[in-house]
N, C-alpha and C positions, 0 to 999 in steps of 0.2 A: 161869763168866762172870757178871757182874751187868751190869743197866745202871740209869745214875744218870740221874734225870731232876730238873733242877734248875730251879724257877723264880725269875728275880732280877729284881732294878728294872735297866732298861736301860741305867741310866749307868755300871753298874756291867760289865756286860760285856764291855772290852777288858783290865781287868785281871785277870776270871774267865781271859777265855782265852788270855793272858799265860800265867798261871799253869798253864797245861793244855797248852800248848807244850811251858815247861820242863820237866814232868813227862813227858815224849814222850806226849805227847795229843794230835795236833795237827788230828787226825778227831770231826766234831761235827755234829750237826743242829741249829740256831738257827730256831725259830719265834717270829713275835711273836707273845704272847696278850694276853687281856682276862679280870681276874676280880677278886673280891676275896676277904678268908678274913675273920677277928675282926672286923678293920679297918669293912668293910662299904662304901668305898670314902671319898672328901673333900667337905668343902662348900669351894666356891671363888666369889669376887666376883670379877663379869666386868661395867666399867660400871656398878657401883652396883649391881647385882641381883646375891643370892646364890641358888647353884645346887649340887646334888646331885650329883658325878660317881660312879657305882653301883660301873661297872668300869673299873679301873685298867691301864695298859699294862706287861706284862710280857715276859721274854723267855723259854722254855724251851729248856733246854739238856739234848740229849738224846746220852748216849755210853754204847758197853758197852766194858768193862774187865774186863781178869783180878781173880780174887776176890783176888788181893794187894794191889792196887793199890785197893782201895774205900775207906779208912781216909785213902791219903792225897790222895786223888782231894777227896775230900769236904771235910777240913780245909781244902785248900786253896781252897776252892769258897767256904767258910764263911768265912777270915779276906779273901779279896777282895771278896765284898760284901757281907760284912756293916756297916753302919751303926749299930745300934744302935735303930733307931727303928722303929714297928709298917709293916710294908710291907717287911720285906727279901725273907721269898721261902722259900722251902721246899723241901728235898730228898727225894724218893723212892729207896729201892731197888731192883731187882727183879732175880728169878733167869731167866737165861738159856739155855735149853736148848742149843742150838746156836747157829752165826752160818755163813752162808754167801760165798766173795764170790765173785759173779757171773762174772767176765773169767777167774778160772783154777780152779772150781770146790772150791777148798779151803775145808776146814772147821775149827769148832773155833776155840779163838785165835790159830791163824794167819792166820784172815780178819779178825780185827781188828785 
């Protein structure tokens, strides 16, 4: 099992998870964060005065997934929001030892 932990600009989010439905994904953790990477965040005019904004509002999207499914989990992550332009967002992988779920104590990827 892996799990993908994907951070995207937030407008871009309903069609991320559009895309993670159809793929029968339809189990996710949606946190909002604050950061920046290269980018280093935007200068924005507000009233005539310009202003620094450091960190940026993102979303992370966080699911584990059988190691079949990482390849197409990901493109599909990658062609919904991507934009093109510095600020889309960045994918991590990570390997899974086990998963639990709670209500009927099963394990393994059947609790996913």
């Amino acid at each position: 099992m892996k799990k993908i932990e994907a951070i995207i600009r937030p407008e871009r989010f309903d069609t991320v998870k559009d895309a993670l439905l159809e793929l029968g994904y339809p189990g996710m953790t949606v946190t909002k964060v604050n950061g920046h990477g290269n980018q280093k965040g935007i200068d924005q005019v507000w009233r005539g005065r310009r202003f620094r904004i450091d960190l940026l509002s993102k979303l992370k999207i966080e699911i584990v997934v059988k190691d079949t499914d990482v390849e197409s989990i990901v493109t599909a992550i990658i062609n919904e929001s991507q934009t093109g332009s510095i600020g889309d967002g960045k994918i991590f992988v990570f390997n899974i030892e086990n998963a639990y779920r709670v209500r009927t104590s099963e394990s393994g990827e059947i609790a996913i």
